[in-house]
N, C-alpha and C positions, 0 to 999 in steps of 0.2 A: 458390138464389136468395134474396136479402132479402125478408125477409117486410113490414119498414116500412122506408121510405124518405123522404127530403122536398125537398122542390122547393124550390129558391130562388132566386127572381127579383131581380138584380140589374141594377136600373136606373140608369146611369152617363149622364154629361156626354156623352161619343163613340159608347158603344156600350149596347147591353141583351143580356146575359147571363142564359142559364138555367141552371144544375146539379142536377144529381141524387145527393145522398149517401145512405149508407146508413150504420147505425147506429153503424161503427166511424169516420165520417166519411168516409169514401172519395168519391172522384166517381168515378159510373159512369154519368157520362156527362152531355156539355155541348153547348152552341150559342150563337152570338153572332151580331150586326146591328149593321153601323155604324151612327152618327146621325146626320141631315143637320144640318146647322150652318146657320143662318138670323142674314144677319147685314144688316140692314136700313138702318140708317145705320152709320157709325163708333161705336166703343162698342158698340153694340146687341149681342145674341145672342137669340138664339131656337129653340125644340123645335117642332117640331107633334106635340101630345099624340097624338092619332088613329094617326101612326104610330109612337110610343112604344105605343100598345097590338097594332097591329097585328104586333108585331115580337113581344110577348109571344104574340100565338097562333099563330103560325108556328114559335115557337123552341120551346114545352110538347112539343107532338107531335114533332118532331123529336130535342130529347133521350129522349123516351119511346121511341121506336124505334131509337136510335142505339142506348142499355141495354138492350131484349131488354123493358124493364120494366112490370106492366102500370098503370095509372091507379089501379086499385083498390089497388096496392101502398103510394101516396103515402099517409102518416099525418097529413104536414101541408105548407104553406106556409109559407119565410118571404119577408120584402119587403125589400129594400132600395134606396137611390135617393140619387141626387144631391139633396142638400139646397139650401133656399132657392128652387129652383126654383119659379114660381109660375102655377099654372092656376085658374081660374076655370073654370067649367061650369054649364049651365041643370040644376035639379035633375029638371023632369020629364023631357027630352030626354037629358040627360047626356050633350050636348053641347058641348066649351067654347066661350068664346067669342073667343077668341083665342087665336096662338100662347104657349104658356107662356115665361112670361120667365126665361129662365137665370140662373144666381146668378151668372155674370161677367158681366153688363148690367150697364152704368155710364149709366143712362136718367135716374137720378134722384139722379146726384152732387151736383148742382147745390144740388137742394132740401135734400141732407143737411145741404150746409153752410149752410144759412139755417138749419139747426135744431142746427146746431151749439153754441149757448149751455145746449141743456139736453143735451150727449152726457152730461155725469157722472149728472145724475138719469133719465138711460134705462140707461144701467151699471151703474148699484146697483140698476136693478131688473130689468135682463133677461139682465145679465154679458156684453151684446156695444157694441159703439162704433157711433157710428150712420154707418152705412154703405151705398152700395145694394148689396152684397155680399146683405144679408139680407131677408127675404121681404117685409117691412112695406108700404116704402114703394113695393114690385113692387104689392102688391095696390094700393095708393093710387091710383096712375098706370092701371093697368086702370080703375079704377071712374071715373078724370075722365078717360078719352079715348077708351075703349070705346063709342059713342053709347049710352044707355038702360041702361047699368052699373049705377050707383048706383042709380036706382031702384027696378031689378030686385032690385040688393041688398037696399035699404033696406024691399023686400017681404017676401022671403026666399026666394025664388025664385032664386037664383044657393049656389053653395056655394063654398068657395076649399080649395085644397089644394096640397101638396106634391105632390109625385111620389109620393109611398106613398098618399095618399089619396086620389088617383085609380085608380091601379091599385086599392087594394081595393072603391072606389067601382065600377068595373068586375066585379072579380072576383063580387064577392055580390051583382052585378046589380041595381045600386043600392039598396041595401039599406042599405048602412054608411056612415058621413059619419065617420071617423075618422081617428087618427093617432097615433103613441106621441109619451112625452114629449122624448125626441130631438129628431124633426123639429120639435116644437112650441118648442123653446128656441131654433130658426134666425130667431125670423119677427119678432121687435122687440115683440111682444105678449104674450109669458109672462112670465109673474113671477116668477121662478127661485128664489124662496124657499118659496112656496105649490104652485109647479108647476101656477098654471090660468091661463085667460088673464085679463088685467088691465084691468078697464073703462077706468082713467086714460090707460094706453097705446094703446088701442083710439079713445079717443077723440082725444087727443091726436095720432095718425095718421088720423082720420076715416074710422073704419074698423067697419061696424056689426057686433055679435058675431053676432049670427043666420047670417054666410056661415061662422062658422069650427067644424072640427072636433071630436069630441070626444074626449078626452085619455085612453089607458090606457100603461098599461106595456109595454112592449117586448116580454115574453112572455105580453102576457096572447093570448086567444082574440079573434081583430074579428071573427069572422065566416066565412062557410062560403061555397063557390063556388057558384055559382047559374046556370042558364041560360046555361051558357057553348058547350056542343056538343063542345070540344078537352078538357076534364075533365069529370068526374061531376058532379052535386050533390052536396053535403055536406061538400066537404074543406074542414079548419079551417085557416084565418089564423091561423099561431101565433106568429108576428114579426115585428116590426116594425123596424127604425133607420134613421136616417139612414145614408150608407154610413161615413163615420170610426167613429161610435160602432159600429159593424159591424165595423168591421177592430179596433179596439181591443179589443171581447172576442172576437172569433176568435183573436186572438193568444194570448188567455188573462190579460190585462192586467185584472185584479180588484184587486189589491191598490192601497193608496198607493203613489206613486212609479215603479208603473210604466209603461212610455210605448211608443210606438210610433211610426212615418211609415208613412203612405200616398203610393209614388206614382203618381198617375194624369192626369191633365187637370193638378191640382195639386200641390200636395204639401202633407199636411194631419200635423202633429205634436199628439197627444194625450196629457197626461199624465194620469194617475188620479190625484183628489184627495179620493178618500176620500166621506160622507155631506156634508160643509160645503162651502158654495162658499165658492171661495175668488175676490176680485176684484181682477183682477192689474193690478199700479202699473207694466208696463213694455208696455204695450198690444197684450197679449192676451188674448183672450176666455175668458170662463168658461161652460161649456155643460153641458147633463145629460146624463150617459153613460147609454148602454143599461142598462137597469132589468126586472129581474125578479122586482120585488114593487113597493110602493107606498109603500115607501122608498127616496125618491128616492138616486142618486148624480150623481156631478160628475167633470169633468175639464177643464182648463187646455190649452187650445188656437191655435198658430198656423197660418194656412194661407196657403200661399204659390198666388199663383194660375196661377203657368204654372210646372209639371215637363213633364211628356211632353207636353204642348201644342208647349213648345219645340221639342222634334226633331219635333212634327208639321210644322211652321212651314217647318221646312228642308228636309223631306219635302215639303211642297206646296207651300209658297212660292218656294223657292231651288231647289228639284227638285235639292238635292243627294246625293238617293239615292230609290232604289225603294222601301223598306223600313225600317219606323223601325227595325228591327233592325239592319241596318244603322250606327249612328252609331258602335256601339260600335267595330269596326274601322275606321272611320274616323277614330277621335278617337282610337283609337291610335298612329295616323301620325305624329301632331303632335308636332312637338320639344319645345322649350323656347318653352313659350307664357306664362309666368309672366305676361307685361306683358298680357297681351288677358283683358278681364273683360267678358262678357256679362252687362247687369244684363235682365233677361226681363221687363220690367214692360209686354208687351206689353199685358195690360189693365187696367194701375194696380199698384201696389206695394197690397200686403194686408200681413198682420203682419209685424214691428213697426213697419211707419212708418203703412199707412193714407192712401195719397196716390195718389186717383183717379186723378188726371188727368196722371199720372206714364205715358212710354214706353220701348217698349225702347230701350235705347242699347248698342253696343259699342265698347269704348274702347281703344286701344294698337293699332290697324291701323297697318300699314306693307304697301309693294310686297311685303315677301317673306311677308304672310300667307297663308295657303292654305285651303284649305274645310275639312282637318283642325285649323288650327288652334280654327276658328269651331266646327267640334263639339263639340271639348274645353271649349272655352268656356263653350259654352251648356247643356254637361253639370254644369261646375263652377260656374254661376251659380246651378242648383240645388241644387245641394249646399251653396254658401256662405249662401243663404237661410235652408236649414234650421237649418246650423248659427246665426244668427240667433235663430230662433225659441228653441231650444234654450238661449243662453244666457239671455234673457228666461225663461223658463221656471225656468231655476234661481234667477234671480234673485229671482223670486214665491213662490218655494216654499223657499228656503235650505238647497236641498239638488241635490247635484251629482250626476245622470245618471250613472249606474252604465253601463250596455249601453242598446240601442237595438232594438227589436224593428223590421223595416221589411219591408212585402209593396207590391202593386202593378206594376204592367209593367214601371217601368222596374229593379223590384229585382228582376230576370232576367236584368239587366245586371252582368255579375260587377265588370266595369272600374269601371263606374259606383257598384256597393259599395263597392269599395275606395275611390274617391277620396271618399266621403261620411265613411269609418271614418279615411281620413287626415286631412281637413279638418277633421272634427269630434273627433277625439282618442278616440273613444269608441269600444269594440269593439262592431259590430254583428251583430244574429242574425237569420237567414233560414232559415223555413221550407220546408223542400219541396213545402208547398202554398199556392202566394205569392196565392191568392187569398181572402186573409183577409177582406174583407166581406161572399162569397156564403157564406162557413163561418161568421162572425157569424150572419148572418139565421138559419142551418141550425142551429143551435145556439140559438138564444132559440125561433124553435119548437120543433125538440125538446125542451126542455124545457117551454114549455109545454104539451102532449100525454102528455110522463111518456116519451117514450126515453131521457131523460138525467133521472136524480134531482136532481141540482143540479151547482155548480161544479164541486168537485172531483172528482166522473167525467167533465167535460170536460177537466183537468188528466191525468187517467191514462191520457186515450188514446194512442194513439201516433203520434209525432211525429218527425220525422227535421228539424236544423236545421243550418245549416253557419255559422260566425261567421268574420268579417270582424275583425281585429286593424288599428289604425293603423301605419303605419309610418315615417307622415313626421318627422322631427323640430319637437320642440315649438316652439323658437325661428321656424323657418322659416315653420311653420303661423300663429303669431301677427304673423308680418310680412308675410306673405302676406294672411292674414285685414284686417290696418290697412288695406291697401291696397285690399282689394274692399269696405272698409265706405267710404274716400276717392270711392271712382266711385259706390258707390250717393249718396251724398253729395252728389253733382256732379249727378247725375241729378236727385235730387228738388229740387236749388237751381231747375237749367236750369227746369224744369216749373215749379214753383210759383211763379217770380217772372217769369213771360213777360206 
């Protein structure tokens, strides 16, 4: 039996996730809970935090007995969580006070673009475009519509946090008001140079600093579990990230240049850019990668906001199958669907265009399409996205994508690899343990605690990857690609000039 082992709480957009690794990283053993999805007007989304926690203490005990394993075995925690997400909570009660605002709420488009004259001097100082993608302008809209928000705030009486800093808010029995510098570089108020938050930013969002967190590194210690009943006192908080910068060092992507996709709800492309941010001229964002000292790093980011949402879509919406597993055999079916291009911007187009108020459209229907074709479709609308991202990415950094590291659901989808490795030209590699963000979080606590000395015995462990080779021809791919960049095209005309 493992003698130390570490729990890692992944908190996702659909679901919450708990795993149990042990030293050589293995899971031995997991549990998951859908998320209800709150969607209040058009645009809108919404969490209710309360059962985001309550899903954590249902799911602890249950991976603990699924492993045989006892409590006392755990060494450490790590956290991981949907970024941007945004909760608000009374500090004595530690109760929020509202549903948390999801990072795909488009509540506060509107206002973005009224403060669209200064995006470039919020870019140079926080490496993101101003968008209600990110936490900022969530907290804003809480404090002016919440009745008695702002005042509470402006006491100090209210606290704001992501998803990780509620759950550790929780965990240590409120004890801890923190967050690493990850989640802190999603919120429009870090200064991505100094790495703390920015009074001019803060204020300029009228936004008072006394609600917001305090800032360590991704493996330092926040704190130890407290009055919880489902774990002991005393287990230490050894990790923290956002879930991308999570799947990007579980992958083992440390070095310059190397990169990764996430996909899950979205699909999120990460390249590592070394100590220097770097502030990208083809409008992608620049963020802090997971950090395991107090020297900051960085990495060049686009996120695409509907991957596997997509086949949820079809799944719930069109109920054309029981099972998102399912699309794969389905979208096999599909002949020669070449003309049909699903552009998925069911909640705005995100990198590289940045246009809210952009929707899904699918384009090339005729009589003889079929529910196969419409799979295919909406399988290769994500993939032509990414590939998107990708070339912007190269373009920022002048240097060309070697291989492509990808985990997430739908890269369980073998069909779905492939068409990603043929559209994008680039050979991709797939772990055997495609849940690279709860192996993140398990990985920056372990080493914070001392199970893992540093990077490179997380490099030595063992690993089993199978790669995906392109096969399409280059010609066809770049005429095919013109064509899905002509309908994205059309999409954003349609939208933007109604």
């Amino acid at each position: 039996m493992p003698t130390r082992c570490i729990l890692a709480i992944d908190q996702g957009t659909t679901s919450t996730r708990v795993l149990l690794f042990d030293e050589r990283a293995q899971v031995l053993g997991s549990a998951s809970a859908e998320l209800t999805q709150h969607f209040p007007q058009p645009g809108w989304v919404e969490h209710d935090p309360e059962e985001i926690w309550e899903a954590v203490r249902r799911l602890v005990p249950r991976v603990l007995e699924q492993s045989g394993i006892s409590p006392q075995a755990i060494a450490a925690i790590g956290v991981t969580n949907q970024r941007e997400t945004t909760v608000l909570w009374d500090r004595k009660t530690g109760q929020p006070i509202h549903r948390a605002i999801v990072w795909q709420d488009r509540r506060t488009a509107e206002w973005c673009r009224e403060l669209a004259p200064a995006d470039l001097w919020f870019q140079e100082r926080t490496g993101l475009v101003l968008d209600a993608y990110f936490s900022g302008t969530k907290i804003r809209w809480l404090l002016d519509h919440v009745p008695g928000a702002r005042l509470e705030a402006e006491a100090g009486r209210l606290a704001f946090g992501t998803v990780d800093s509620f759950l550790i808010w929780r965990l240590t029995g409120g004890r801890v008001h923190a967050t690493d510098a990850s989640n802190a570089s999603r919120t429009l108020l870090l200064n991505l140079h100094d790495v703390q938050w920015d009074p001019e930013l803060c204020e300029r969002l009228d936004i008072p600093m006394r609600i917001l967190p305090e800032i360590r590194h991704s493996a330092a210690i926040f704190g130890c579990t407290q009055g919880l009943g489902f774990l002991p006192n005393g287990i230490p908080i050894g990790g923290v990230a956002g879930d991308q910068q999570a799947a990007l060092f579980g992958q083992r992507c440390y070095a310059e240049g190397e990169a990764k996709c996430t996909y899950g709800t979205g699909a999120f492309y990460l390249q590592h850019t070394g100590d220097t941010p770097r502030l990208s001229r083809h409008r992608l964002i620049t963020t802090l990668a997971a950090t395991t000292s107090s020297r900051p790093e960085y990495a060049l980011e686009g996120s695409v906001f509907i991957a596997g949402a997509a086949v949820q879509w079809l799944r719930d919406g069109l109920h054309m199958f029981a099972s998102s597993a399912e699309v794969e055999a389905l979208a096999q079916q599909a002949g020669d669907s070449e003309g049909i291009f699903f552009v998925p911007a069911l909640v705005g187009l995100g990198a590289p265009h940045w246009v809210p108020e952009a929707r899904g459209v699918i384009w090339g229907l005729t009589r003889a399409t079929t529910q196969a074709d419409i799979a295919r479709a909406a399988l290769e609308g994500v993939a032509w996205q990414v590939v998107d991202l990708v070339e912007a990415a190269e373009k920022d950094s002048s240097a060309e994508l070697r291989e492509m590291q990808v985990d997430g659901g739908m890269a369980r989808n073998d069909f779905f690899v492939q068409m990603q490795a043929d559209l994008l030209g680039r050979p991709l590699v797939r772990a055997d343990q495609v849940e690279a963000t709860s192996l993140g979080a398990a990985f920056l606590a372990g080493l914070a605690v001392g199970i893992w000395p540093d990077r490179d015995s997380l490099r030595s462990l063992p690993r089993r990857v199978q790669r995906f080779t392109p096969h399409l021809d280059a010609q066809q791919r770049q005429r095919r690609h013109r064509a899905w960049q002509r309908a994205v095209a059309a999409t954003i005309h349609f939208y933007r000039d109604r």
